[in-house]
MOPAC internal coordinates of N, CA, C and O (Angstrom, degrees):
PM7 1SCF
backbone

  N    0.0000 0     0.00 0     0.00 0    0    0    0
  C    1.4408 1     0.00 0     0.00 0    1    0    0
  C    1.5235 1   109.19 1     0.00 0    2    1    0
  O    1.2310 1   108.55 1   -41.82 1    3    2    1
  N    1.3499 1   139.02 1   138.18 1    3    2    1
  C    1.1595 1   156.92 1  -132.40 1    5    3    2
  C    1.9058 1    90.38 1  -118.14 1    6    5    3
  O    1.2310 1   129.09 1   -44.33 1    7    6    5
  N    1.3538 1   100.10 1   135.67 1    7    6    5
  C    1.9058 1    93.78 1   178.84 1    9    7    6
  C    1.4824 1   102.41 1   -43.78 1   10    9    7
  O    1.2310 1   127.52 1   110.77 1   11   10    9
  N    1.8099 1   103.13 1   -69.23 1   11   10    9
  C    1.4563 1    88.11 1  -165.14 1   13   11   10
  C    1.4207 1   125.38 1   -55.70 1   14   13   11
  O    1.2310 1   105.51 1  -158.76 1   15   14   13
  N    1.1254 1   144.46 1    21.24 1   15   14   13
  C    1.5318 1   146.68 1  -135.34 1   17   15   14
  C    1.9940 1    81.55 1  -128.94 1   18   17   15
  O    1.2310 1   128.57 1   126.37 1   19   18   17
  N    1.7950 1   101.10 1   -53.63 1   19   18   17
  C    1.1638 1   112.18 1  -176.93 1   21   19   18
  C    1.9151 1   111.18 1   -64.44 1   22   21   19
  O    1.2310 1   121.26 1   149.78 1   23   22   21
  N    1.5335 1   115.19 1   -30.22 1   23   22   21
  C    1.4383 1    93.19 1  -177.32 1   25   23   22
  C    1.2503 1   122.33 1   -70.49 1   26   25   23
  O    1.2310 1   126.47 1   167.57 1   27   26   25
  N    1.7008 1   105.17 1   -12.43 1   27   26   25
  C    1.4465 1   112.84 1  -154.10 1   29   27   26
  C    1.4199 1   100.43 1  -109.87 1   30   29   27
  O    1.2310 1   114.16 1  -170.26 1   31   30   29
  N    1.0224 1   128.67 1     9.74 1   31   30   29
  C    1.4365 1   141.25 1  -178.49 1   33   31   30
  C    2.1547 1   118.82 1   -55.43 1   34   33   31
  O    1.2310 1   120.00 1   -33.75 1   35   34   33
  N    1.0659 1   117.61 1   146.25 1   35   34   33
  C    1.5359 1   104.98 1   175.48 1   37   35   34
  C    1.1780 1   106.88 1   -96.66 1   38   37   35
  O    1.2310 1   109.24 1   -16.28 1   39   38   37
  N    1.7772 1   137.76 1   163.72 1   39   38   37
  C    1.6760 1   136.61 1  -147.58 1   41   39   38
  C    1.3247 1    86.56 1   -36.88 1   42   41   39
  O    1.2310 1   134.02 1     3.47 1   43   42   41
  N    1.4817 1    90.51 1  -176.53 1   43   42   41
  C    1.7308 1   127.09 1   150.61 1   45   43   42
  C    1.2920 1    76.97 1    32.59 1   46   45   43
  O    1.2310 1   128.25 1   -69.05 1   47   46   45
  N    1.3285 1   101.72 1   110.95 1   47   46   45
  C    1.7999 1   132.28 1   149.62 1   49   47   46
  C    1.5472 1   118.19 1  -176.03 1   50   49   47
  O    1.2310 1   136.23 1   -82.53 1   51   50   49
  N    1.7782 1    86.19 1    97.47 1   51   50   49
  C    1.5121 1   108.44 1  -164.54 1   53   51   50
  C    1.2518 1   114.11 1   -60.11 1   54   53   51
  O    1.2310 1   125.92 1   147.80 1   55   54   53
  N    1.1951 1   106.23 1   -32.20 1   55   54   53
  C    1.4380 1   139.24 1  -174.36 1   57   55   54
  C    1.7586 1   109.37 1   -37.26 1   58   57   55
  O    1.2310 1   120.54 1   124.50 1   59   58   57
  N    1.6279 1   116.57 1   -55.50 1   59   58   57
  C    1.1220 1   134.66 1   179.50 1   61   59   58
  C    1.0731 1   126.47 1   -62.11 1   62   61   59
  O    1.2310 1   100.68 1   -35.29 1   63   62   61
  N    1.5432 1   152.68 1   144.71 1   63   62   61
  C    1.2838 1   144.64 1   141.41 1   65   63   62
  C    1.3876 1   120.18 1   -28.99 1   66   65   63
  O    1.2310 1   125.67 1   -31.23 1   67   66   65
  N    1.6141 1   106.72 1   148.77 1   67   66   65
  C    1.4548 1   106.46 1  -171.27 1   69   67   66
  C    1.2598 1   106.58 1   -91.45 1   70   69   67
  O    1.2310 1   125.03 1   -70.74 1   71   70   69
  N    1.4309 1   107.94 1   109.26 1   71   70   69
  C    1.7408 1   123.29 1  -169.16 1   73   71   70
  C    1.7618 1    85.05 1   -89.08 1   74   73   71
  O    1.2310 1   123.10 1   155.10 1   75   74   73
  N    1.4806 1   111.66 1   -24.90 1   75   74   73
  C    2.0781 1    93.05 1   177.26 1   77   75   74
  C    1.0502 1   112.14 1   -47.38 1   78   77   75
  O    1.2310 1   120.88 1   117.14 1   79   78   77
  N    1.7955 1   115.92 1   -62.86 1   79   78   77
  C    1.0511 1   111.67 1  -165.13 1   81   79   78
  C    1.3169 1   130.90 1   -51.69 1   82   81   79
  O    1.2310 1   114.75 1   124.25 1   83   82   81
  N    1.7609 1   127.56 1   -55.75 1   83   82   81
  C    0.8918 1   153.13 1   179.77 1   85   83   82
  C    2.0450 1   102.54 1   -47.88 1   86   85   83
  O    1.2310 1   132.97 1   136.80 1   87   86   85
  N    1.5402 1    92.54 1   -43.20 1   87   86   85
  C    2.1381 1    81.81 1   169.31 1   89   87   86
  C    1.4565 1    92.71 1   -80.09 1   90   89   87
  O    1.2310 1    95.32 1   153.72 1   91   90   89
  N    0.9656 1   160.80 1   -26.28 1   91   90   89
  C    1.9239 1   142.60 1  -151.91 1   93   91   90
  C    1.7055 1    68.99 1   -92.60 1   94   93   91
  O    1.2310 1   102.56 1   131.84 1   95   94   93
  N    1.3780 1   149.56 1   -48.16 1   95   94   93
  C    1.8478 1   120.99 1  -139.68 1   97   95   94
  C    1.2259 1    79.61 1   -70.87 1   98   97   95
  O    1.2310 1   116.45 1   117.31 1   99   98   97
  N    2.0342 1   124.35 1   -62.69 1   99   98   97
  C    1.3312 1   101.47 1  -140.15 1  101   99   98
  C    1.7636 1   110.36 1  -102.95 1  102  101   99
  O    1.2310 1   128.62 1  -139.88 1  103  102  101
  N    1.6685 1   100.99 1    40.12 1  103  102  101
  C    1.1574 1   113.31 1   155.46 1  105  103  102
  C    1.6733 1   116.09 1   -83.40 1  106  105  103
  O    1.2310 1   134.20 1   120.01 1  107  106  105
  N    1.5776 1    90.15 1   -59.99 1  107  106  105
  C    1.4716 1    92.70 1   172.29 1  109  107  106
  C    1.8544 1   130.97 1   -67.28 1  110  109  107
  O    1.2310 1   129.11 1  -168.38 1  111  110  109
  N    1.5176 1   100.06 1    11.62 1  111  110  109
  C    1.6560 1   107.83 1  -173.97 1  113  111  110
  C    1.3859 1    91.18 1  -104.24 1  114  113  111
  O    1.2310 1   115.17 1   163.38 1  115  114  113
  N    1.6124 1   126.76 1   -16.62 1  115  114  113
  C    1.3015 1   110.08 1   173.77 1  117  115  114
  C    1.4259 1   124.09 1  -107.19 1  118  117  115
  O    1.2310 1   123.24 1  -171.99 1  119  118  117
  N    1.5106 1   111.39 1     8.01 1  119  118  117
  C    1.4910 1   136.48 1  -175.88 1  121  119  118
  C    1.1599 1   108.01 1    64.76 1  122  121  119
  O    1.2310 1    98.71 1  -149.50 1  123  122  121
  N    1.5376 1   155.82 1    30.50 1  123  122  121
  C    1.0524 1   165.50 1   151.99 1  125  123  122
  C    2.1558 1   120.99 1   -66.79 1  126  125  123
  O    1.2310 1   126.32 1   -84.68 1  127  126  125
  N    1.4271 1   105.45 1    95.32 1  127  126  125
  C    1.3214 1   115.45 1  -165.65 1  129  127  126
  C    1.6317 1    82.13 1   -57.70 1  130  129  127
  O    1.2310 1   133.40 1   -19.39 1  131  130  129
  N    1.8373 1    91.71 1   160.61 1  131  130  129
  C    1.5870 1   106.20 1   155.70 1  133  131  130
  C    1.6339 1   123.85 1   -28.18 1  134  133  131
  O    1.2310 1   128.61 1    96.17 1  135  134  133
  N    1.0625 1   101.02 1   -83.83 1  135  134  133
  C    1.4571 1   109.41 1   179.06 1  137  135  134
  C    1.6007 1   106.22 1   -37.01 1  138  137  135
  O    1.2310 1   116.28 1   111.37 1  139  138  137
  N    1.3651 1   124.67 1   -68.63 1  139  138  137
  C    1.4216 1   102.25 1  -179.13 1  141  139  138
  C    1.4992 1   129.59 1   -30.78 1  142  141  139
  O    1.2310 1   126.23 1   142.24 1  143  142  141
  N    1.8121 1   105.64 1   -37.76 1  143  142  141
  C    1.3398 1   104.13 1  -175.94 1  145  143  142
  C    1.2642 1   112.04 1   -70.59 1  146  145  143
  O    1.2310 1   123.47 1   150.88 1  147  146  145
  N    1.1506 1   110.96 1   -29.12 1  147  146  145
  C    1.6732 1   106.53 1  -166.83 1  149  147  146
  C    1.3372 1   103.49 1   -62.65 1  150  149  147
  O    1.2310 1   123.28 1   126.56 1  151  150  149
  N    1.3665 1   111.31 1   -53.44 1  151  150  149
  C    1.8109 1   127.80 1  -168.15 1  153  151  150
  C    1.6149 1    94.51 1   -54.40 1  154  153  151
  O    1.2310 1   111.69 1   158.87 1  155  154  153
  N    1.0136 1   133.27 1   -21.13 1  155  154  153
  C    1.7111 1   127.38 1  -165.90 1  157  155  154
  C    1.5439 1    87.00 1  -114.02 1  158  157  155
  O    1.2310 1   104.49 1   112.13 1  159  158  157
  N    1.2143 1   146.23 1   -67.87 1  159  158  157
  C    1.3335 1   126.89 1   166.52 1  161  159  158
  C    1.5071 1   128.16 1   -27.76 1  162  161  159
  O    1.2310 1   123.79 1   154.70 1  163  162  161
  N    1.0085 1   110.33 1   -25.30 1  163  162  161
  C    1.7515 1   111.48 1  -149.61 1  165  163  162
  C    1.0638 1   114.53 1    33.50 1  166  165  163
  O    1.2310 1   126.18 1  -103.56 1  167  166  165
  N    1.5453 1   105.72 1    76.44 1  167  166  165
  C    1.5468 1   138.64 1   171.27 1  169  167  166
  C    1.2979 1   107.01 1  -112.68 1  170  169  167
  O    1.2310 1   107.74 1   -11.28 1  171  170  169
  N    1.7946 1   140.49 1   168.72 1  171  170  169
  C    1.1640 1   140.37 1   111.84 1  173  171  170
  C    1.3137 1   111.86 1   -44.97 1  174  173  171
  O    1.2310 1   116.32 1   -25.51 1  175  174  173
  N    1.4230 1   124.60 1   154.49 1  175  174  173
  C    1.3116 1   145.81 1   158.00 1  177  175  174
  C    1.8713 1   117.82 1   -44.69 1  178  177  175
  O    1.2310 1   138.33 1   132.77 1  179  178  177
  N    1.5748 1    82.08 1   -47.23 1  179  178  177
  C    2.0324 1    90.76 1  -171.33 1  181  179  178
  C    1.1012 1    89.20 1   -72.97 1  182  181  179
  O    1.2310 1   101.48 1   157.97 1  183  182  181
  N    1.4435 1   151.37 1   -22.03 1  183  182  181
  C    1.6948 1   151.41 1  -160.50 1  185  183  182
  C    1.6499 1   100.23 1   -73.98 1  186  185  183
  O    1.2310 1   123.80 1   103.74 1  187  186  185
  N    1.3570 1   110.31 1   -76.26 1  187  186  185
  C    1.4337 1   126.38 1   160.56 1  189  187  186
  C    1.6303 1   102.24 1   -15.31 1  190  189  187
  O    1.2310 1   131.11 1   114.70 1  191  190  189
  N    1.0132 1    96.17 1   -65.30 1  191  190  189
  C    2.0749 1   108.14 1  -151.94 1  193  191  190
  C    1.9495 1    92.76 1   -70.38 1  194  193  191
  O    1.2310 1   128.58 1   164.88 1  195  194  193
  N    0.9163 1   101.08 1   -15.12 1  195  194  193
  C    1.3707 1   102.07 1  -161.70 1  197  195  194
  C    1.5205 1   108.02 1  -100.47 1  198  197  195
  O    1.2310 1   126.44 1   154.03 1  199  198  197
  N    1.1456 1   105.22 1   -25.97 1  199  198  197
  C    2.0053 1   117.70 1   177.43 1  201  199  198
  C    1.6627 1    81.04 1   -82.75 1  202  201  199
  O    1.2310 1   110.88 1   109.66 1  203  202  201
  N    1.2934 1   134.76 1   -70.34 1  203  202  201
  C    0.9589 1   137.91 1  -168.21 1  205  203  202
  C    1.4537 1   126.25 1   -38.66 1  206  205  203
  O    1.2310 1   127.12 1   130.05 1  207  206  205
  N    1.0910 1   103.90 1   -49.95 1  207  206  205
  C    1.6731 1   114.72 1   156.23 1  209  207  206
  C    1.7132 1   108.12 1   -61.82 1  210  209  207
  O    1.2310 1   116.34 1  -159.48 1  211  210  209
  N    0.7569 1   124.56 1    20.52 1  211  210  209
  C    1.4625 1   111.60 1  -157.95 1  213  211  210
  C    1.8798 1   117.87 1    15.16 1  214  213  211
  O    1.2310 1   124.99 1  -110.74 1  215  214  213
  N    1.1854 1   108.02 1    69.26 1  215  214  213
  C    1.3804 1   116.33 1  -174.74 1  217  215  214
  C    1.7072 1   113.88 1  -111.31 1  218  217  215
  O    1.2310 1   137.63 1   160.41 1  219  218  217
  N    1.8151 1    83.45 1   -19.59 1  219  218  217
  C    1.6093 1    79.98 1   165.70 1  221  219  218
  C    1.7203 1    90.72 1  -166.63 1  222  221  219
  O    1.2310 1   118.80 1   -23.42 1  223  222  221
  N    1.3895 1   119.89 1   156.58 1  223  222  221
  C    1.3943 1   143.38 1  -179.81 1  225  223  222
  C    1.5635 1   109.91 1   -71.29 1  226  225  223
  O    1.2310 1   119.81 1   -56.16 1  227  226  225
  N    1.2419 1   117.96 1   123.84 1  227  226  225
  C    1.4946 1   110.62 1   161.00 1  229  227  226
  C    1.9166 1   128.29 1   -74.09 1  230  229  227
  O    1.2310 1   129.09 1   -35.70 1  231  230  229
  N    1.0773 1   100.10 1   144.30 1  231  230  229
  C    1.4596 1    94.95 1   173.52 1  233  231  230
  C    1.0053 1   118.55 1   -60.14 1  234  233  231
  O    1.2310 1   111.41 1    -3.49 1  235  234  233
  N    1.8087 1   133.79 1   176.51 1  235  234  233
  C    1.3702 1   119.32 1   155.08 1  237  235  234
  C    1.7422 1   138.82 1   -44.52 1  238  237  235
  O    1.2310 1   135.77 1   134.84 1  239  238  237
  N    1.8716 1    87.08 1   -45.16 1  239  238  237
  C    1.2978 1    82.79 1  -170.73 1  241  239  238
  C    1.4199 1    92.78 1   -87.54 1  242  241  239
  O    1.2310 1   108.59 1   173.60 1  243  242  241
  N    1.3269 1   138.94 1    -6.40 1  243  242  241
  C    1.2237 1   108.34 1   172.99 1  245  243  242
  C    1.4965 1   126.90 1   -85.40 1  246  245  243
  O    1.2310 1   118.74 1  -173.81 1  247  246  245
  N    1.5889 1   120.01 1     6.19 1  247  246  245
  C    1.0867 1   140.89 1   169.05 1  249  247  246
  C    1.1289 1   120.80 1   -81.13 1  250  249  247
  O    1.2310 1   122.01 1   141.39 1  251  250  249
  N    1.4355 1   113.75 1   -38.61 1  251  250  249
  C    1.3301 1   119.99 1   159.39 1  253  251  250
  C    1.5724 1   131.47 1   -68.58 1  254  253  251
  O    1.2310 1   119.91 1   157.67 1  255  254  253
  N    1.4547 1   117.78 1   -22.33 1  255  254  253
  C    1.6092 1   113.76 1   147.88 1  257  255  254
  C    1.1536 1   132.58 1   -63.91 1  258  257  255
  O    1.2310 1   118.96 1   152.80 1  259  258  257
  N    1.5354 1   119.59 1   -27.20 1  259  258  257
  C    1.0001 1   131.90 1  -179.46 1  261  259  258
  C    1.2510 1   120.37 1   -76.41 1  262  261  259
  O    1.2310 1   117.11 1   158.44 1  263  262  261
  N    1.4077 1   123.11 1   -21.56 1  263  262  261
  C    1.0896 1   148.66 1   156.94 1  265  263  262
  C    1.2498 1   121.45 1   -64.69 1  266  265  263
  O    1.2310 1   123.94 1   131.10 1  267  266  265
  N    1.2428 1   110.06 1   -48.90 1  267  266  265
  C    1.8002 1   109.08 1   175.60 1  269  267  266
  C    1.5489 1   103.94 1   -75.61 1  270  269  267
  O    1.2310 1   121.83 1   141.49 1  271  270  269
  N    1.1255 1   114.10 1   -38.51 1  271  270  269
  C    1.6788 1   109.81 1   179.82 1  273  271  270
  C    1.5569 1   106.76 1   -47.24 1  274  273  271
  O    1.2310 1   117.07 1   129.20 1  275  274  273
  N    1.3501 1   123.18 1   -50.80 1  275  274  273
  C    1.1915 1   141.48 1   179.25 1  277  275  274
  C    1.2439 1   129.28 1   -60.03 1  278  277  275
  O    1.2310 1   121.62 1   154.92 1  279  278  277
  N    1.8742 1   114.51 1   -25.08 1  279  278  277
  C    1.5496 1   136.78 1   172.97 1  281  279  278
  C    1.7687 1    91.52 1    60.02 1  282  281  279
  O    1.2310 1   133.50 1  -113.94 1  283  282  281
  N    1.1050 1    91.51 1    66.06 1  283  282  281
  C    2.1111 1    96.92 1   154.92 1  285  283  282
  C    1.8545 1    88.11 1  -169.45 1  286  285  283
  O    1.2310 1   122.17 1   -11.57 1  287  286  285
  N    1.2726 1   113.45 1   168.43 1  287  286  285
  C    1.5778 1   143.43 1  -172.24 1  289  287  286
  C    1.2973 1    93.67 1   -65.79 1  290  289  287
  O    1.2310 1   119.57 1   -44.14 1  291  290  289
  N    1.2252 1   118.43 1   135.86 1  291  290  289
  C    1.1899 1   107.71 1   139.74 1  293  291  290
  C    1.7356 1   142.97 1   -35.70 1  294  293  291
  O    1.2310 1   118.01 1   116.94 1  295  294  293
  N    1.1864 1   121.40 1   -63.06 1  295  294  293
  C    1.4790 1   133.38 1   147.39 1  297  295  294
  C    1.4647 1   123.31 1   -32.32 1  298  297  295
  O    1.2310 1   115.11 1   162.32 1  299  298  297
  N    1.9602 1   126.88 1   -17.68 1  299  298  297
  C    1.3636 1   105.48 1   158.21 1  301  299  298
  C    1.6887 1   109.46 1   -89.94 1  302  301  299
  O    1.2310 1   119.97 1   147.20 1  303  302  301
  N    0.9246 1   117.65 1   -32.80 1  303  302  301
  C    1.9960 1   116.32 1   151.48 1  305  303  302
  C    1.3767 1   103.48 1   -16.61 1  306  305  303
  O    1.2310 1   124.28 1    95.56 1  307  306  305
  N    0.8923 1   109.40 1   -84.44 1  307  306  305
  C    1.6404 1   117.13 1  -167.81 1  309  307  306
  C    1.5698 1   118.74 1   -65.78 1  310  309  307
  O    1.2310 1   127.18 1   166.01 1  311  310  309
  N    0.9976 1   103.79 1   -13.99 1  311  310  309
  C    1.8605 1   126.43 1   170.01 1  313  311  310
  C    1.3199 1    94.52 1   -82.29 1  314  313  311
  O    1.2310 1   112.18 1    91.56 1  315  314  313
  N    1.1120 1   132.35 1   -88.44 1  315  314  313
  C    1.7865 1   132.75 1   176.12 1  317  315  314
  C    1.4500 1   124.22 1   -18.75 1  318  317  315
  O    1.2310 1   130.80 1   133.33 1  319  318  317
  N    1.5943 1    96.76 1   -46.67 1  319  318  317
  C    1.8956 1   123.09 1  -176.55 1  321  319  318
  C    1.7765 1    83.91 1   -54.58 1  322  321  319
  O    1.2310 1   123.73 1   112.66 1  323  322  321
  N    1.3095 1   110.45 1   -67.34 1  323  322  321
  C    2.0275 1   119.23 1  -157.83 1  325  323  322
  C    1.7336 1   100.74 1   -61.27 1  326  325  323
  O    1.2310 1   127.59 1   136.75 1  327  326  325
  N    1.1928 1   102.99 1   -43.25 1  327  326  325
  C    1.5829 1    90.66 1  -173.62 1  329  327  326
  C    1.4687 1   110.52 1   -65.15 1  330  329  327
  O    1.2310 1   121.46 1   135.23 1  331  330  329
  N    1.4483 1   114.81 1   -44.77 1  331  330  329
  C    1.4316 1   124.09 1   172.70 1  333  331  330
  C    1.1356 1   107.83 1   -45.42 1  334  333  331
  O    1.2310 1   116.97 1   139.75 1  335  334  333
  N    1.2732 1   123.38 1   -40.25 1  335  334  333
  C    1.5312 1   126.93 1  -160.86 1  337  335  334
  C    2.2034 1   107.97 1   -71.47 1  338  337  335
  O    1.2310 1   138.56 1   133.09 1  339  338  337
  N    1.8031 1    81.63 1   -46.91 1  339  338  337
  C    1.5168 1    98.27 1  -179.43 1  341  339  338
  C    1.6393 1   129.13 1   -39.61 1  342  341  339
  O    1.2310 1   141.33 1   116.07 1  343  342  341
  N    1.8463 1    76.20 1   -63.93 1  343  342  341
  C    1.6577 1   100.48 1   175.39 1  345  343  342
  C    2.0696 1   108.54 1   -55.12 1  346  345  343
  O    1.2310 1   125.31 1   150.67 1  347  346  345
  N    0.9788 1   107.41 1   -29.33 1  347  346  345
  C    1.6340 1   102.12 1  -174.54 1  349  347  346
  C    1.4861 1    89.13 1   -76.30 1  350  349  347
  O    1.2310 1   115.98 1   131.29 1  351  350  349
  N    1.7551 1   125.25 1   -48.71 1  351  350  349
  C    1.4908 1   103.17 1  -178.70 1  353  351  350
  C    1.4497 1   136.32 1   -53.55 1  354  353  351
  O    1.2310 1   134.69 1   145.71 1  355  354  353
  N    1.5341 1    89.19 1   -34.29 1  355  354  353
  C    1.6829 1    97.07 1   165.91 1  357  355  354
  C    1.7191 1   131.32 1   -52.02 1  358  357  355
  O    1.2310 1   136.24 1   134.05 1  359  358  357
  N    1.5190 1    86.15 1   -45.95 1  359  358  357
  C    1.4259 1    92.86 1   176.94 1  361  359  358
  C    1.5027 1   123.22 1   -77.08 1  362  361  359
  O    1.2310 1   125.10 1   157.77 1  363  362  361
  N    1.1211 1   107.82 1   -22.23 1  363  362  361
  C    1.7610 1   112.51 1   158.66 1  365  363  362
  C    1.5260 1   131.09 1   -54.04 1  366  365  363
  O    1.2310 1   136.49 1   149.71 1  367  366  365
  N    1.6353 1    85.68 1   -30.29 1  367  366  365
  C    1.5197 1    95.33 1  -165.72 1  369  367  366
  C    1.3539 1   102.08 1   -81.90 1  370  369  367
  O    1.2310 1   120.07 1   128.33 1  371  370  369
  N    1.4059 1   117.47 1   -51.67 1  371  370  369
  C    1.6268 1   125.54 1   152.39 1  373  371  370
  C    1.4345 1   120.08 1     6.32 1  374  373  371
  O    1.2310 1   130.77 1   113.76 1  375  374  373
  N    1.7935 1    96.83 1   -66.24 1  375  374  373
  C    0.9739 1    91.54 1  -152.50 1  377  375  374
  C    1.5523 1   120.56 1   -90.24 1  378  377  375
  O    1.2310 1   129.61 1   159.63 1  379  378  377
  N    1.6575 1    99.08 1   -20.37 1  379  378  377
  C    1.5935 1   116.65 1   152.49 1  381  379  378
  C    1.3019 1   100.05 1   -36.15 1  382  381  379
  O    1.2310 1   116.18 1    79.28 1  383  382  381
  N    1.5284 1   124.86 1  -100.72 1  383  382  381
  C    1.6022 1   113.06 1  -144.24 1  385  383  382
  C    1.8352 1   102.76 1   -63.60 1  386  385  383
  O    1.2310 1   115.11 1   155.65 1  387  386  385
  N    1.3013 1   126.88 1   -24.35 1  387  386  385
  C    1.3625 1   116.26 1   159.54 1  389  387  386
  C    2.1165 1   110.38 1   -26.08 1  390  389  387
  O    1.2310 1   123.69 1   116.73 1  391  390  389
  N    1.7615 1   110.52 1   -63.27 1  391  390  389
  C    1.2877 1   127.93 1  -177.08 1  393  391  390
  C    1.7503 1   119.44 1   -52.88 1  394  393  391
  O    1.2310 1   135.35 1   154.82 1  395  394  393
  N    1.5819 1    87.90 1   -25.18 1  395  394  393
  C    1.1388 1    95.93 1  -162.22 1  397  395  394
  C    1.7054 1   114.99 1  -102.60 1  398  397  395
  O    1.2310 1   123.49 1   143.85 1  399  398  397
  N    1.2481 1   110.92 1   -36.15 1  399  398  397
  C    2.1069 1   104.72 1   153.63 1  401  399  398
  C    1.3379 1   108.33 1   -57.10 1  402  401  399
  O    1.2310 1   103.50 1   169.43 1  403  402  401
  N    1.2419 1   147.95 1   -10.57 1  403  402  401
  C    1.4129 1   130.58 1  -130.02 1  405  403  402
  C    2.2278 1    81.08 1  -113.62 1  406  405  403
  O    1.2310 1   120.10 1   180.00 1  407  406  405

């Protein structure tokens, strides 16, 4: 599946990088609670909390408010989401051949 394929995705799509996480870091790098984001998105609150949880996928354009609320591109979101995503593969893999000399 193609990033953009992933922003534009409907809920639950495991499939994708975790674009939650990557909005909660550089939410919390700009000290801005939930609610602020939402109110500058023109989001609900549970929307926020809910991408954030990765409980459900944002659309494009709703990735892209979320993004401007945030003052970065849309596209480093989704850059953050893959590396985040990477680094967990790495560390999986780790821990396989860790399982696997033993």
């Amino acid at each position: 599946m193609s990033r953009r394929d992933c922003a534009g995705v409907l809920e639950d799509n495991h499939d994708c990088p975790p674009l939650g996480q990557a909005v909660r870091e550089r939410r919390e790098e700009l000290g801005v609670t939930q609610e602020g984001l939402a109110g500058a998105a023109g989001l609900a609150t549970k929307r926020v909390w809910q991408i954030e949880r990765q409980e459900a996928n944002p659309t494009y354009a709703t990735l892209r408010a979320i993004a401007s609320a945030l003052h970065v591109p849309a596209e480093l979101l989704m850059l953050r989401a893959a590396v985040i995503e990477a680094d967990r593969e790495r560390a999986a893999g780790r821990g396989r051949r860790r399982r696997a000399r033993a």
